[in-house]
C-alpha positions as CSV (number, residue, x, y, z in Angstrom):
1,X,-15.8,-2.2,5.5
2,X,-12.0,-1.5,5.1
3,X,-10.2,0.7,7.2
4,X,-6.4,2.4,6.1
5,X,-4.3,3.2,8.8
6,X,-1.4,6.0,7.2
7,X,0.6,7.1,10.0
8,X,2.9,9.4,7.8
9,X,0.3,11.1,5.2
10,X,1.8,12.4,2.2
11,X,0.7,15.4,-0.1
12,X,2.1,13.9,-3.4
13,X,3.4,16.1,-6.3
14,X,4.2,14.3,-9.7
15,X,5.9,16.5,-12.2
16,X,5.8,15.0,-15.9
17,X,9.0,15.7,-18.1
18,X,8.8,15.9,-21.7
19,X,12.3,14.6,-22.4
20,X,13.9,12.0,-19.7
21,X,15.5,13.4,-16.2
22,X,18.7,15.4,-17.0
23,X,20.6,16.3,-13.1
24,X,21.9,19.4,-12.8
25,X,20.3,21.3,-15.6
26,X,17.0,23.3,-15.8
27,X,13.8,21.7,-17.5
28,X,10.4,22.0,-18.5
29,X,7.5,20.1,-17.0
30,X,5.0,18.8,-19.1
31,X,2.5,18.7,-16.8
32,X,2.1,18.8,-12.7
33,X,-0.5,17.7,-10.3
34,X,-1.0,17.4,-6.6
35,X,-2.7,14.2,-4.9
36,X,-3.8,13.5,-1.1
37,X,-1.5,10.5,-0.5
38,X,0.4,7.6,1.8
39,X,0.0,4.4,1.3
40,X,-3.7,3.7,3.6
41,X,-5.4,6.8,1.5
42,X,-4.3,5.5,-1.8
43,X,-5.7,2.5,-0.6
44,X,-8.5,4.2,0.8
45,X,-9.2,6.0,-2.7
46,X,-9.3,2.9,-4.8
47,X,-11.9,1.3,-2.8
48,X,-14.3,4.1,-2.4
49,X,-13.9,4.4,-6.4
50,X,-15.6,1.2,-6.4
51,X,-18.1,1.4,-4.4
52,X,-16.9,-0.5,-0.9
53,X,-18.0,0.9,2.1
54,X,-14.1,2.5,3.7
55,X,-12.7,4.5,6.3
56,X,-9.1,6.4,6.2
57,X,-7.3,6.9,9.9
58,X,-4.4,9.9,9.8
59,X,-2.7,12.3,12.1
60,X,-3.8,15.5,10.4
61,X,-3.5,19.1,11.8
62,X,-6.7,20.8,11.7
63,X,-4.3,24.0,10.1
64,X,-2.8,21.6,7.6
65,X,-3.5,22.6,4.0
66,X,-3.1,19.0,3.4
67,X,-6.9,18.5,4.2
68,X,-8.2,20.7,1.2
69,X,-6.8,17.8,-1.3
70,X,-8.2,14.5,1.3
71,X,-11.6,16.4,0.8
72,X,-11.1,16.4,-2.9
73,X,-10.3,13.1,-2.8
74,X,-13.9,11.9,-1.9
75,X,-12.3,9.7,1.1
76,X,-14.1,9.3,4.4
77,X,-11.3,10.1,6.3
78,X,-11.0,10.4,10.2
79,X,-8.7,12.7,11.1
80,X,-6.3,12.6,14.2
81,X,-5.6,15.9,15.5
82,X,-1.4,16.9,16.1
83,X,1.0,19.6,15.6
84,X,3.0,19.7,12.7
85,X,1.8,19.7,9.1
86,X,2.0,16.6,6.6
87,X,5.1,16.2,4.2
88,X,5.0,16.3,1.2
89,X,6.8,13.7,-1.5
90,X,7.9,14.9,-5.0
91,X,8.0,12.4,-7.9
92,X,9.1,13.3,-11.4
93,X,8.7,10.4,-14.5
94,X,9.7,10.8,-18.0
95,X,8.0,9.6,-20.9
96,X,9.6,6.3,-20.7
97,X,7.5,5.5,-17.7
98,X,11.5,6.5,-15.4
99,X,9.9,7.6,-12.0
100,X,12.6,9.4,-9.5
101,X,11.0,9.7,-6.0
102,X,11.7,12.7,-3.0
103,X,10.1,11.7,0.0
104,X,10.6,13.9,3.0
105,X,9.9,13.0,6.7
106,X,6.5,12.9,8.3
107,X,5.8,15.0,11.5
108,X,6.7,14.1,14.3
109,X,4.4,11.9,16.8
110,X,4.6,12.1,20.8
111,X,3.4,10.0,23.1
112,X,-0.5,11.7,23.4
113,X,-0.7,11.5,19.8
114,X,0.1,7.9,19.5
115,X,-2.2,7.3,21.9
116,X,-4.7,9.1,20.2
117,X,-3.9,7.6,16.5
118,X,-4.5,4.3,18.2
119,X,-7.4,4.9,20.0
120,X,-9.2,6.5,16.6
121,X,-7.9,3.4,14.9
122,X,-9.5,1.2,17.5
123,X,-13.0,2.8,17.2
124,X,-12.9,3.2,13.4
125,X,-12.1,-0.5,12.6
126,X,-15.2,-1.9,15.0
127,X,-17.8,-4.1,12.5
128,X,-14.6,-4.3,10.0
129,X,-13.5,-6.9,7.8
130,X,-9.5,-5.3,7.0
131,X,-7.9,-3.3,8.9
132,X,-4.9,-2.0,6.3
133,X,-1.6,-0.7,8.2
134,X,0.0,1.4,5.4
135,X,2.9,3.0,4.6
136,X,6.2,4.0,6.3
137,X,6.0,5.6,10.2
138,X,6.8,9.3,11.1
139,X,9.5,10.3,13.5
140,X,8.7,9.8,17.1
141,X,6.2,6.7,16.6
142,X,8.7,4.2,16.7
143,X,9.8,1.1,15.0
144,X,6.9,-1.0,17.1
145,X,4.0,1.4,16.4
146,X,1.9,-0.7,14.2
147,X,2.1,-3.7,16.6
148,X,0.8,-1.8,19.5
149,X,-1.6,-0.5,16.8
150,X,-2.6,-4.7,16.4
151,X,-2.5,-5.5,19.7
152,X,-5.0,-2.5,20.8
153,X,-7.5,-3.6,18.1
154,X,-7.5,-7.4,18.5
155,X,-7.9,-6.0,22.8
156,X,-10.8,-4.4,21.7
157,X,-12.8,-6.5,19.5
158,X,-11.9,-9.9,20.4
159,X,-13.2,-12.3,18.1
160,X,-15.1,-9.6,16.1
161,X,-11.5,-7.9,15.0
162,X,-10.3,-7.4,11.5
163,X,-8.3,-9.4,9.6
164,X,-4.5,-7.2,9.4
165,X,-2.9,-6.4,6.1
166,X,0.5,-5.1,6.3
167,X,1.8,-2.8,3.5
168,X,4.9,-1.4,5.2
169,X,9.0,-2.0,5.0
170,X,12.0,-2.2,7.2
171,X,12.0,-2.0,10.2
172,X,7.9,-1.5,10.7
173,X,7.4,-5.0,8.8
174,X,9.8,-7.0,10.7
175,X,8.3,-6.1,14.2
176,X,4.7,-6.2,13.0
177,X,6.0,-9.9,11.2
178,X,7.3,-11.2,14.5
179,X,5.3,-9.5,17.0
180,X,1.8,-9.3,15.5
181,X,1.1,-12.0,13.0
182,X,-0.6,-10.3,10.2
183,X,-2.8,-12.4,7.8
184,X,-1.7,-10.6,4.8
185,X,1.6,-8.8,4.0
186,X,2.1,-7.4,0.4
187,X,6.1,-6.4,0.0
188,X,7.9,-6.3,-3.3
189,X,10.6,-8.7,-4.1
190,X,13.0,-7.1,-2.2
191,X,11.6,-6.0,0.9
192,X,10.4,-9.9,0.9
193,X,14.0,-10.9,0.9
194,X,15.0,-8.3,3.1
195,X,12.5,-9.4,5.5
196,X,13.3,-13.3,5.2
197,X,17.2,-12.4,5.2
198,X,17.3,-13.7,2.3
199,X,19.7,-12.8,-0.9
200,X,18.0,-13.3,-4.2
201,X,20.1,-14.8,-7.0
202,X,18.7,-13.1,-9.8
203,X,17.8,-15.9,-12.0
204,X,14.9,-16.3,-14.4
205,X,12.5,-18.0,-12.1
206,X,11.5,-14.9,-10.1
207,X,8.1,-16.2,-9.2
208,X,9.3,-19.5,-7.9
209,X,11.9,-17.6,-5.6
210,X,9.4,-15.7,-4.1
211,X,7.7,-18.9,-3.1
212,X,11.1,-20.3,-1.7
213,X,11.8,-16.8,0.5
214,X,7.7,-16.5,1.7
215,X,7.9,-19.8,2.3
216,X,10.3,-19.7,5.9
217,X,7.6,-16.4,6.8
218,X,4.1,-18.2,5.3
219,X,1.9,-19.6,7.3
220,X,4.2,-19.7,10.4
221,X,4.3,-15.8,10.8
222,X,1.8,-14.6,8.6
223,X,-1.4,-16.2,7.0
224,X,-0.6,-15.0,3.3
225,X,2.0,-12.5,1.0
226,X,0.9,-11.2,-2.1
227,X,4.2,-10.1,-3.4
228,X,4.0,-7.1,-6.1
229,X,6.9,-7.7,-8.8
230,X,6.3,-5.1,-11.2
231,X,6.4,-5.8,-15.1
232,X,6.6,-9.3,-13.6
233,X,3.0,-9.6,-11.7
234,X,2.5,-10.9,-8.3
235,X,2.4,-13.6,-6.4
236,X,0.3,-15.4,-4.1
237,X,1.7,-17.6,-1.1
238,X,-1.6,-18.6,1.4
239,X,-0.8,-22.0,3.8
240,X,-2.8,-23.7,1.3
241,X,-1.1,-22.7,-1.9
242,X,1.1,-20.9,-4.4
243,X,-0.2,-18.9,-7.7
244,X,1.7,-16.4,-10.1
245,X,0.0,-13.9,-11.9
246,X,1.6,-12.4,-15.2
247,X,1.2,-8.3,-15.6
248,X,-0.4,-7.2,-18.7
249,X,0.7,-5.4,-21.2
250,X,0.3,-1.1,-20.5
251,X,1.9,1.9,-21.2
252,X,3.3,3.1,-18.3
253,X,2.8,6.9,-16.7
254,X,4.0,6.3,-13.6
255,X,4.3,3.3,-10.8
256,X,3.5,5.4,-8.1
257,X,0.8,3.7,-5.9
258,X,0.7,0.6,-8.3
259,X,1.3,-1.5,-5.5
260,X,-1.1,0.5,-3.1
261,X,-3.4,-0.5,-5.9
262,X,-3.1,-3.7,-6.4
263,X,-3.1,-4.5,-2.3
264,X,-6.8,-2.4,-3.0
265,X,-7.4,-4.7,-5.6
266,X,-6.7,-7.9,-3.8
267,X,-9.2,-7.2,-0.7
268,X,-11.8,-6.1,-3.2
269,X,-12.0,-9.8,-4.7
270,X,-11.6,-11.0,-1.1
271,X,-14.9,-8.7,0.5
272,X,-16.6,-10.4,-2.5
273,X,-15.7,-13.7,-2.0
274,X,-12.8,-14.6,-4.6
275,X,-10.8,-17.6,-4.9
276,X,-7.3,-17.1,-4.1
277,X,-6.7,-17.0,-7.7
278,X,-9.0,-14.8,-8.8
279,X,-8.0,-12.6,-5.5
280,X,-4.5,-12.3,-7.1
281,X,-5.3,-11.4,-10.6
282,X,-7.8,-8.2,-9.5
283,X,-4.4,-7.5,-6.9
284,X,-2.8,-7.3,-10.6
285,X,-5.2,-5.9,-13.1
286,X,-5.8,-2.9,-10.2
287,X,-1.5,-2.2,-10.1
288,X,-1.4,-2.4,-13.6
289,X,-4.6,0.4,-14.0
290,X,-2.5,2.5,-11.8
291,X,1.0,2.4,-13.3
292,X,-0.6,3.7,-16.8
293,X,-2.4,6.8,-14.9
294,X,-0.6,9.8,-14.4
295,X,0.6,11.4,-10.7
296,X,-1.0,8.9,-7.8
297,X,-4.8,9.0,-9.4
298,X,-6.8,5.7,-7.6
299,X,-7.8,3.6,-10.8
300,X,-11.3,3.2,-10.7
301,X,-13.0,-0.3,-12.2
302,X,-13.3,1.6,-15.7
303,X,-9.9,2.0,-15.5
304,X,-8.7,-2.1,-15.5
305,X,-6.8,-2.7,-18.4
306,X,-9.0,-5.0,-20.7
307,X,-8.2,-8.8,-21.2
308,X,-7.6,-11.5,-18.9
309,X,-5.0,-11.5,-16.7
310,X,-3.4,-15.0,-16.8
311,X,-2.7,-17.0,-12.9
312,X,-0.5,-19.7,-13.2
313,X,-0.2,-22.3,-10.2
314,X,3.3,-22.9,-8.5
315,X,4.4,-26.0,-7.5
């Protein structure tokens, strides 16, 4: 089983243009839709679309009109109860695949619900092989949330805990780095290099920089980074090796959630025993399924572009 921790739950609107994003003047949408989202529930989505056993952990009002779209969803979600309803983010794309992105802050979390998010977190993630901390944190849980989060689980469940993936940013990344030592992290390129404090030269070998910025953060403070580059893949960095993936060839809709996907499709082919390789080119084929569907839709496996997906080994 997989459990999603989202600590600041989205409700996600994607408005489609017809013609590309003009400020200040009034448009017509093509086309609109609403999903249930944040990070752990996109996560969430893409594995219960195929078939794993998962559980989604969120502060959710019991008022919130947020829940009627988490039901829709088909998640087994288990819900936190606080004041204050969930946000909600706006994204707009054009037909050139040109995604512009609102997001508004999260509601606010005292001390009693922080408590309580962790304690829910604690009993959801017992008999677990992931525990996923997703997304960015609300106002009031503070910058350290997610390693308290860590620390309460590994407490708990001893040798029996889940492994940790980390799918956050900022501030939240860098304490949960050095303070909790995840086994998997899965930033871009630049919230790698921000991380690492590192300045990226913009050259042509983007996949063997990644390997050179992981490398002063892999394994020393965390066991692995798949690192989602877009157009340009992922890669792979494990104490044991290095591996670039190249991204297939899609039409884009929008690259909301592509990398929520393809962190989805990575611990898929790890619950089913996968090679690191073969790990990294699912993490791939699942972002790449989700940047040519529309709004923040959870690609399911009839969705996976067709084709191999070619890994490449780094020196």
């Amino acid at each position: 089983m997989i459990v999603t921790l989202t600590a600041n739950p989205s409700l996600d609107r994607t408005i489609t243009l017809e013609r590309a994003l003009r400020p200040g003047e009034v448009q017509s949408a093509a086309s609109a839709r609403e999903d249930a989202g944040g990070k752990g529930i996109n996560v969430a989505r893409v594995i219960a679309a195929a078939g794993v056993e998962t559980i989604a952990v969120l502060p959710l009002a019991p008022d919130d009109p947020f829940d009627a779209a988490l039901r829709s969803s088909g998640v087994t979600a288990r819900r936190v109860p606080i004041h204050g309803h969930v946000r909600a983010n706006l994204t707009i794309t054009d037909p050139a695949g040109v995604t512009t992105k609102l997001n508004l802050p999260g509601a606010t979390l005292d001390a009693t619900d922080r408590a309580a998010v962790i304690d829910a977190v604690v009993a959801a993630s017992a008999g677990a092989r992931w525990l996923v901390l997703a997304g960015s944190l609300p106002p009031g849980a503070g910058a350290g949330f997610y390693v308290d989060v860590v620390a309460a689980v590994r407490a708990a469940h001893g040798a029996q805990a889940p492994l940790i993936a980390a799918d956050t940013s900022g501030r939240a990344l860098t304490e949960v780095v050095a303070h909790a030592a995840p086994d998997l992290i899965k930033p871009n390129d630049e919230e790698l290099a921000a991380l690492a404090g590192a300045e990226l030269d913009g050259g042509d070998d983007l996949a063997g920089e990644m390997l050179r910025v992981a490398r002063s953060l892999v394994p020393s403070r965390t066991r692995a980074a798949l690192v989602t580059l877009g157009e340009h893949g992922a890669v792979l960095i494990t104490a044991d090796g290095a591996w670039h993936a190249a991204a297939p060839r899609i039409q884009v809709a929008s690259t909301v959630g592509a990398g929520d996907s393809s962190l989805a499709g990575y611990l898929l082919a790890e619950v089913g025993g996968a090679s690191p390789e073969d790990r990294l080119r699912r993490a791939v084929r699942y972002g790449a399924a989700a940047a040519s569907l529309p709004g923040t839709q959870a690609p399911t496996p009839e969705d996976l572009p067709a084709g191999d997906v070619q890994v490449f080994r780094l020196a």
